[in-house]
PAPA-814790 format. One record per residue (C-alpha): residue in one letter; x negated, y, z. Coordinates in steps of 0.02 Angstrom, whole numbers, padded with zeros to 5 digits. Layout:
! residues N
+---+--------+--------+--------+
: r :     px :     py :     pz :
+---+--------+--------+--------+
: a :      X :      Y :      Z :
...
+---+--------+--------+--------+
END
This chain:
! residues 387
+---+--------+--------+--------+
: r :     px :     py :     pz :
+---+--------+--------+--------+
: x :  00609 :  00742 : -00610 :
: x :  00544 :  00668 : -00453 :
: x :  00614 :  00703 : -00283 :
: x :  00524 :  00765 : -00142 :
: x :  00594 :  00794 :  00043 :
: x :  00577 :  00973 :  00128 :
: x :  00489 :  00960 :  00298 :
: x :  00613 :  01056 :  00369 :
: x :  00757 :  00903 :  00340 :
: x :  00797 :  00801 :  00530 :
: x :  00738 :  00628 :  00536 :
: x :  00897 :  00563 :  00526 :
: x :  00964 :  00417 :  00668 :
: x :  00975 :  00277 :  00545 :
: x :  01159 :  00153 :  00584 :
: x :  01151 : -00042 :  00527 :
: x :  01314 :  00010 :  00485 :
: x :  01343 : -00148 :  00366 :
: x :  01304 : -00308 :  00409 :
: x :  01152 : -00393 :  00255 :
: x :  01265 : -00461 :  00126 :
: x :  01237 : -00667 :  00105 :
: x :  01233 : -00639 : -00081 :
: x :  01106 : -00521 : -00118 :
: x :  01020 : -00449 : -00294 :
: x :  00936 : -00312 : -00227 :
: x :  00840 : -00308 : -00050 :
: x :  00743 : -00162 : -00013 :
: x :  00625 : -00175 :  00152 :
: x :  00536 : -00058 :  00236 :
: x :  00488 :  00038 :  00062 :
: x :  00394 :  00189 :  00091 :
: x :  00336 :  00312 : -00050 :
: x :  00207 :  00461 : -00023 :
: x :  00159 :  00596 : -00161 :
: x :  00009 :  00685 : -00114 :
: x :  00026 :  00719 :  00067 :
: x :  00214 :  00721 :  00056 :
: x :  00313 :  00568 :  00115 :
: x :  00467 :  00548 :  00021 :
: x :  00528 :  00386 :  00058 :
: x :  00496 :  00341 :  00246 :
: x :  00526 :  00152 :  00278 :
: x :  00718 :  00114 :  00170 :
: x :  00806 : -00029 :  00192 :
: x :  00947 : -00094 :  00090 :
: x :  01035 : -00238 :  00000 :
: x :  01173 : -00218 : -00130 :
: x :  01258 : -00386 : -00162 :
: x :  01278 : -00465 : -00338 :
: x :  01404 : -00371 : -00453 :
: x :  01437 : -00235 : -00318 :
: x :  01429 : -00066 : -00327 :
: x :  01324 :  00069 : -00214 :
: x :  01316 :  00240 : -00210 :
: x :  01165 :  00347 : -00125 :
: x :  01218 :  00495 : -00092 :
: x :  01118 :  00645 : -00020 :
: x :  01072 :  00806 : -00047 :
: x :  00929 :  00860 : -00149 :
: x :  00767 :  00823 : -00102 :
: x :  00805 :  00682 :  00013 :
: x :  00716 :  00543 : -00107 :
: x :  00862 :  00474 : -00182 :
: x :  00769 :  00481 : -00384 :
: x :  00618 :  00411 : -00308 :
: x :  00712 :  00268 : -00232 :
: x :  00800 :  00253 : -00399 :
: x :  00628 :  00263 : -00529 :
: x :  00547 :  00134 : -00368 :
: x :  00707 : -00010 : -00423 :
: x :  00697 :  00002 : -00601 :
: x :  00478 :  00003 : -00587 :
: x :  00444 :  00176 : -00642 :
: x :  00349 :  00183 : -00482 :
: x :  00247 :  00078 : -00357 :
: x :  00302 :  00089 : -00184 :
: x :  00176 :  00152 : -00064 :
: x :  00225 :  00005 :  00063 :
: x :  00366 : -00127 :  00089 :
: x :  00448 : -00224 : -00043 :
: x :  00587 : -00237 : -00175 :
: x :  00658 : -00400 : -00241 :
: x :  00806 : -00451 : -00381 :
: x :  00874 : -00593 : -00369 :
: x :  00786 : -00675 : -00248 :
: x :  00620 : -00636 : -00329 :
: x :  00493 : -00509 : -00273 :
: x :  00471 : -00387 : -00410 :
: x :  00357 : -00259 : -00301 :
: x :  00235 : -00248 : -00145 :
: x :  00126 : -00370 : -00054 :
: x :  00037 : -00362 : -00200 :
: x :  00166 : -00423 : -00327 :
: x :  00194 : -00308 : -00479 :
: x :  00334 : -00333 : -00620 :
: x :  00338 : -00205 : -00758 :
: x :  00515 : -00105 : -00789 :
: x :  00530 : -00210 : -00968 :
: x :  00511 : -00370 : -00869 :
: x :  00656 : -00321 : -00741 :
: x :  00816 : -00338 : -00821 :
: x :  00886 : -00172 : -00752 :
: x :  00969 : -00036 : -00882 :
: x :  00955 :  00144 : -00840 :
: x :  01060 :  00287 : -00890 :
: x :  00974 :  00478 : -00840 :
: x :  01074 :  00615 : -00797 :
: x :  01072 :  00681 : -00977 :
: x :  01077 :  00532 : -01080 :
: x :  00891 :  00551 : -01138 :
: x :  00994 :  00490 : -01318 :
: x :  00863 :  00497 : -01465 :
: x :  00903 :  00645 : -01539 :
: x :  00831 :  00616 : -01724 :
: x :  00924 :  00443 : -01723 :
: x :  01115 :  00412 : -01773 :
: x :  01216 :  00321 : -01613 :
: x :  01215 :  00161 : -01691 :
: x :  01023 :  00179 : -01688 :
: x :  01030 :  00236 : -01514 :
: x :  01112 :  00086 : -01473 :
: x :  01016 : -00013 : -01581 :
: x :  00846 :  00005 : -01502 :
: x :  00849 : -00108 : -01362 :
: x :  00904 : -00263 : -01505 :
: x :  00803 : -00357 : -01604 :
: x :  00859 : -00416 : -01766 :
: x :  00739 : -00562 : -01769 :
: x :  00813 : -00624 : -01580 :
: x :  01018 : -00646 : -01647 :
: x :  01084 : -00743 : -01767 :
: x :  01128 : -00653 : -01921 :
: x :  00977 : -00529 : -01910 :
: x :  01042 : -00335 : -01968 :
: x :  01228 : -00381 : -01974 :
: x :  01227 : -00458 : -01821 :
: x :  01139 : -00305 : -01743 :
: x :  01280 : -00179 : -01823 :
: x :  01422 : -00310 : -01753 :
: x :  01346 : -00294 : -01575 :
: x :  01318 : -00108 : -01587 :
: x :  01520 : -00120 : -01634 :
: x :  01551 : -00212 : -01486 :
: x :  01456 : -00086 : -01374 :
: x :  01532 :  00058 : -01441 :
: x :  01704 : -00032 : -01408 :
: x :  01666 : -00082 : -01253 :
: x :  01630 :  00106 : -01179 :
: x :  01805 :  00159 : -01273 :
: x :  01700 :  00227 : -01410 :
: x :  01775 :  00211 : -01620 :
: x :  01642 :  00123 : -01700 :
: x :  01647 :  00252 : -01831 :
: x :  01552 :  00365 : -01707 :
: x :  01373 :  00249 : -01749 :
: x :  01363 :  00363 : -01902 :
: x :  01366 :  00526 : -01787 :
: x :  01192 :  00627 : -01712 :
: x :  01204 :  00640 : -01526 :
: x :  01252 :  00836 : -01548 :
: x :  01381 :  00781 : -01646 :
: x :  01474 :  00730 : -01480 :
: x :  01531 :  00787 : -01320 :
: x :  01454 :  00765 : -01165 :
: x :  01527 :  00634 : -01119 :
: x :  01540 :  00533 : -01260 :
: x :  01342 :  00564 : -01268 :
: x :  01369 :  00463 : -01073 :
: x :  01448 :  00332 : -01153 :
: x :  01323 :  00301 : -01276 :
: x :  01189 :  00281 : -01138 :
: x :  01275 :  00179 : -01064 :
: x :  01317 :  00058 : -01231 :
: x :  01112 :  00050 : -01251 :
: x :  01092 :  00030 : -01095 :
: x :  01214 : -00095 : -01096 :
: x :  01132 : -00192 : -01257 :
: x :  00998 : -00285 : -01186 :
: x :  01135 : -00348 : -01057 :
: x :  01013 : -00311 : -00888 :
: x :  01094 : -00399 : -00712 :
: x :  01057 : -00218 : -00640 :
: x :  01128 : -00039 : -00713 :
: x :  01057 :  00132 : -00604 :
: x :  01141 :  00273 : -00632 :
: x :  01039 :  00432 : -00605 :
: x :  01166 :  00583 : -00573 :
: x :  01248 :  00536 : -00757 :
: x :  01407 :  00617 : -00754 :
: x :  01347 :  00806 : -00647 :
: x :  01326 :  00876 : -00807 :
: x :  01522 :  00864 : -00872 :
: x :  01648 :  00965 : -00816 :
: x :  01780 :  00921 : -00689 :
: x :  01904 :  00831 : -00804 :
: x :  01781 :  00759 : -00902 :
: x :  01680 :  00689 : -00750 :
: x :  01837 :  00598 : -00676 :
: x :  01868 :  00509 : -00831 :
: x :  01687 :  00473 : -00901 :
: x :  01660 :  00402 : -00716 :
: x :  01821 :  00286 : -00730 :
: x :  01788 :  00226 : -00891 :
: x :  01603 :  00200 : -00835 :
: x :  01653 :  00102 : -00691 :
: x :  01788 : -00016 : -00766 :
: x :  01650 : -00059 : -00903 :
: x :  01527 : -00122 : -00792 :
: x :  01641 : -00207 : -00678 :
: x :  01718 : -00291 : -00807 :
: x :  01547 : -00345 : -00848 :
: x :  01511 : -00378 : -00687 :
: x :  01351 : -00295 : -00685 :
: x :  01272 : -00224 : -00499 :
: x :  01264 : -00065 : -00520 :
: x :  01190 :  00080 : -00407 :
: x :  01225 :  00258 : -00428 :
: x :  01123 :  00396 : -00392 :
: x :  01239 :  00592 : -00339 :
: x :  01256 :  00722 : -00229 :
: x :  01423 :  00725 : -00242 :
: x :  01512 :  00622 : -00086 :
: x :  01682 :  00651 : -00184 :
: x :  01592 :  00537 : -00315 :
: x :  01500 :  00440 : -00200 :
: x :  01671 :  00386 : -00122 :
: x :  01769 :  00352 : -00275 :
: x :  01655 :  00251 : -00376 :
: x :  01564 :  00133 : -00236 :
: x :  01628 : -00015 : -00151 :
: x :  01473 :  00012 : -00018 :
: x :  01376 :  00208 :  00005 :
: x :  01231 :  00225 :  00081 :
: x :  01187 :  00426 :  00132 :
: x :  01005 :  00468 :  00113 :
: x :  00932 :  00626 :  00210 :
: x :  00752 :  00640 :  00251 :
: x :  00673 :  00496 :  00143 :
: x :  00790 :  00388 :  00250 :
: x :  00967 :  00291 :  00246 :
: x :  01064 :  00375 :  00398 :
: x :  01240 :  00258 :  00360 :
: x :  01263 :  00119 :  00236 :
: x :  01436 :  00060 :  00241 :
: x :  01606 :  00062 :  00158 :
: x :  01664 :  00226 :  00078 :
: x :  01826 :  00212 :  00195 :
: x :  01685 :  00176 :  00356 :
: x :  01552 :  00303 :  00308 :
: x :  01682 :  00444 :  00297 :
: x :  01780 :  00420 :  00438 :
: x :  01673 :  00352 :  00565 :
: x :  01507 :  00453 :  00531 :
: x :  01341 :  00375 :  00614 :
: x :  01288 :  00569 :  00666 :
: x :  01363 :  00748 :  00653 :
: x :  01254 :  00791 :  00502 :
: x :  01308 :  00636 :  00388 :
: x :  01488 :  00687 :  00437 :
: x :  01459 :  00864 :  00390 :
: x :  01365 :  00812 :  00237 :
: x :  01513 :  00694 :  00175 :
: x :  01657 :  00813 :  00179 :
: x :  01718 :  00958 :  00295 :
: x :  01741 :  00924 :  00489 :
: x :  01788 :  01010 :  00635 :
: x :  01663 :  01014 :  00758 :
: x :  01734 :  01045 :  00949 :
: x :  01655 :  01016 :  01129 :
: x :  01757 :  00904 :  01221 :
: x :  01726 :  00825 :  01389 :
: x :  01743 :  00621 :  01355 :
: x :  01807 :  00530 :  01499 :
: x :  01836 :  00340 :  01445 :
: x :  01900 :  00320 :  01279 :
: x :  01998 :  00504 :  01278 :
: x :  01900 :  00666 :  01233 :
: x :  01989 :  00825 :  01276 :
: x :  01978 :  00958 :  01184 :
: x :  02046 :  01146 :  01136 :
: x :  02175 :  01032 :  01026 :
: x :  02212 :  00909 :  01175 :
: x :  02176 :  00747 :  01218 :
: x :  02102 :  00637 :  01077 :
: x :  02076 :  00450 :  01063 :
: x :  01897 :  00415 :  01019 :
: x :  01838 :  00219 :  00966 :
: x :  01688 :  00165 :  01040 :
: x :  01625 :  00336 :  01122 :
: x :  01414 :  00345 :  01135 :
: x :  01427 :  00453 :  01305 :
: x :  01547 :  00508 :  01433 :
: x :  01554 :  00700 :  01508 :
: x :  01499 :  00841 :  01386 :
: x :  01511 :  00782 :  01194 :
: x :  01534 :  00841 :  01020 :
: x :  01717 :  00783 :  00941 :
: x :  01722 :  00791 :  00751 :
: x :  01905 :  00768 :  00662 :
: x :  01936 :  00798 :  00476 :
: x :  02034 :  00926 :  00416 :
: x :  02176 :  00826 :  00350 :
: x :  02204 :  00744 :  00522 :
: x :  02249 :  00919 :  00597 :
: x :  02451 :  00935 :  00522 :
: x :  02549 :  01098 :  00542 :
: x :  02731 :  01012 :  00627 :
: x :  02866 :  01114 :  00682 :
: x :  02869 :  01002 :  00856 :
: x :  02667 :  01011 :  00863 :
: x :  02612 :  01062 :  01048 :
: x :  02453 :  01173 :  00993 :
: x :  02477 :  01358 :  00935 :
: x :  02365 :  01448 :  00818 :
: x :  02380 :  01594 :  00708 :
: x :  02326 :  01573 :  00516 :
: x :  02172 :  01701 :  00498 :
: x :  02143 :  01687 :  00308 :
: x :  02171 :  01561 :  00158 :
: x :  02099 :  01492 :  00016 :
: x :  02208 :  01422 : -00130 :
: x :  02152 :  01266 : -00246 :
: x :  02300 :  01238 : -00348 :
: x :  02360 :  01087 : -00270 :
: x :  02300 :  01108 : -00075 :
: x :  02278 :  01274 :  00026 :
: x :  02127 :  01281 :  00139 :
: x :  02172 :  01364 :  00307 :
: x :  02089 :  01442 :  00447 :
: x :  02159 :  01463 :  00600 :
: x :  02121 :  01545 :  00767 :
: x :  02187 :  01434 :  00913 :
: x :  02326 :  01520 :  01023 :
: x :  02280 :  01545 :  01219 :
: x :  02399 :  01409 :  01255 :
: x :  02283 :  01299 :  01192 :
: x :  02222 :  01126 :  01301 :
: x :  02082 :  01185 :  01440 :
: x :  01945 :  01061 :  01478 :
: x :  01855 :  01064 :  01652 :
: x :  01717 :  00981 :  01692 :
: x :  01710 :  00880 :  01869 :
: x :  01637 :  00974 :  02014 :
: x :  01608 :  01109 :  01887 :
: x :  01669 :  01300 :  01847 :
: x :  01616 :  01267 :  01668 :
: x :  01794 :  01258 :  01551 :
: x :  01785 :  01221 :  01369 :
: x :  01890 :  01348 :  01270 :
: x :  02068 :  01330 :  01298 :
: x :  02112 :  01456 :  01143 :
: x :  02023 :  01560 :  01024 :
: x :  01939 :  01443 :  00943 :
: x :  01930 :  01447 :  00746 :
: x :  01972 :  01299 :  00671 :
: x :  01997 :  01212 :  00455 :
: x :  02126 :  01135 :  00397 :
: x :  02203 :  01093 :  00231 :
: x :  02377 :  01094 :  00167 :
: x :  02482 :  01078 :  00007 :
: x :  02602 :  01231 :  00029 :
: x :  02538 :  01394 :  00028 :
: x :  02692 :  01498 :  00042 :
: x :  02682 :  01451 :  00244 :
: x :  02511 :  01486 :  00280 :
: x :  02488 :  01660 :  00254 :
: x :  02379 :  01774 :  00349 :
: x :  02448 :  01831 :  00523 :
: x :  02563 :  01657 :  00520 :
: x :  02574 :  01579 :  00679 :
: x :  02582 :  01389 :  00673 :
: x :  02606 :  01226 :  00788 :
: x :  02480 :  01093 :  00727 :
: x :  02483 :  00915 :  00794 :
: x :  02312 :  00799 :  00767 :
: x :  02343 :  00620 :  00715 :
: x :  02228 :  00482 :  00728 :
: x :  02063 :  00441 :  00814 :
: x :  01905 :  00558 :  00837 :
: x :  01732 :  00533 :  00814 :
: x :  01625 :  00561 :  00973 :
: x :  01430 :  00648 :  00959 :
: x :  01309 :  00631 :  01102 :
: x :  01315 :  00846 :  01140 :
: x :  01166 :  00930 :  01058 :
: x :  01143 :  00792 :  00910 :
+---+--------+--------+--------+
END
């Protein structure tokens, strides 16, 4: 299904957060893609470097499938241009068909033939006239396949309903995988599995292609996924790339407040910046690099917020919610908490009552009406106020 972007999204600030890679197989530039009188894609940039791994992330609507389909030639790009491998493959007038592209794509639901055993699913992309050893050599490779996504090569005799979700994945993948493309897309493949079964399709998924050393770029909404599975991520909002960077980068030094919000939970707080410190209802915080001094927006994850018997801010917890193996905790800052003046001004940022997130592993000592001492550790991330 194609993507299109809601009006209502920001135009997001967009960070050269990465610098071009010197060995690229994919270079977007300046692709723009319009459906009617909706613009969905509204200039993208991006290169992904031979056998890495990317991850677009963003939420729905924000063009991610369209840049996807645009890659693997589903699509013609309004303006701009794509090239693999050094060779323009769309724009300025050059067209190459998806068949001529050497780029395997696997759909969020398989799209397996469902009338056709696996082996024949895997099968199709092969040509018994093109190896050596015509039919047998076909059923050898379609071994091979199966093998090489941790599938029993018994399973070619199975329908696709026959198997579980994500087995069905790992079929995909094998015939997508046959015709051996330099370029695998992922579109959303593993949001229909459950948890357990999403972890471990996406592991397996991952160690097969970079043990083939194919590039591969994944399409999700889900940043946990985004994170895990990409060695770069680039966050799409608005037909746009607002970050491309590391997963480690991306996460904890956001470009904007609405990428950081988008790629996990943060803690928003006014703070008045003065040099590299930001002070805050938690205190004073070191902040890399700030974009302004005076009034500013400080964001901190929740895990950098740690409840410590010797920690000198006070809060009281207000309610819980339990996960199994973290608790996530909301707390309501004491009145002892830091003050923040402004110079020459009456103005004073909220020196307690404040409600703040956090997360933590033992439940038992954050129940309601608990009061805590919390100490932050590490840097901040510094907004220009109102952004």
């Amino acid at each position: 299904m194609t993507e299109q972007t809601p009006s209502r999204l920001p135009t997001p600030r967009v960070s050269p957060s990465v610098a071009p890679t010197t060995n690229a197989h994919l270079d977007i530039s300046e692709v723009t893609k319009d459906f009617g009188s909706q613009a969905v894609l509204k200039g993208v940039n991006l290169s992904v470097a031979r056998g890495g791994t990317t991850a677009i992330v963003g939420p729905s609507g924000s063009g991610k499938t369209t840049l996807l389909r645009l890659i693997a030639g589903f699509e013609h790009p309004g303006t701009g241009s794509i090239s693999l491998g050094g060779s323009p493959v769309a724009g300025d007038g050059i067209w190459v068909p998806a068949h001529k592209r050497h780029v395997g794509y696997v759909a969020q639901d398989g799209a397996l033939f469902p009338h056709l055993t696996v082996g024949q699913n895997v099968a199709f992309g092969l040509s018994p006239a093109k190896l050596d050893g015509g039919r047998r050599a076909v059923a050898a490779r379609v071994e091979e396949l199966l093998e090489m996504v941790s599938l029993d090569g018994a399973m070619a005799k199975r329908r696709p309903h026959q198997l579980s979700g994500g087995q069905q994945q790992r079929v995909a993948l094998a015939r997508a995988l046959a015709r051996e493309p330099e370029l695998m897309l992922l579109d959303e493949p593993f949001s229909a599995l459950d948890a357990g079964l999403r972890v471990a399709t996406r592991r397996a998924v991952a160690k097969v292609l970079n043990a083939a050393g194919v590039t591969t770029i994944l399409v999700t909404h889900d940043q946990a996924e985004a994170l895990s599975f990409a060695d770069q991520v680039a966050i799409m909002r608005g037909g746009k790339l607002a970050q491309i960077g590391n997963p480690f980068v991306v996460y904890t030094r956001p470009a904007d407040r609405a990428t950081a919000e988008f790629l996990g939970d943060a803690v928003i707080l006014e703070a008045w910046m003065e040099g590299s410190l930001a002070t805050c209802s938690l205190g004073g915080i070191p902040v890399r690099r700030p974009p302004a001094q005076g009034k500013v927006q400080l964001m901190l994850r929740p895990e950098q917020i740690r409840i410590a018997p010797d920690g000198p801010i006070r809060g009281v917890v207000v309610d819980t919610d339990y996960f199994g193996p973290e608790t996530t905790v909301r707390i309501k800052l004491g009145e002892n908490a830091a003050a923040t003046a402004e110079p020459g001004s009456s103005h004073r940022y909220p020196g307690g009552g404040e409600i703040i997130t956090i997360r933590h592993w033992n439940a038992s000592i954050t129940r309601p009406g608990t009061e805590l001492c919390l100490r932050v550790v590490g840097e901040g991330v510094a907004f220009p106020h109102g952004d």
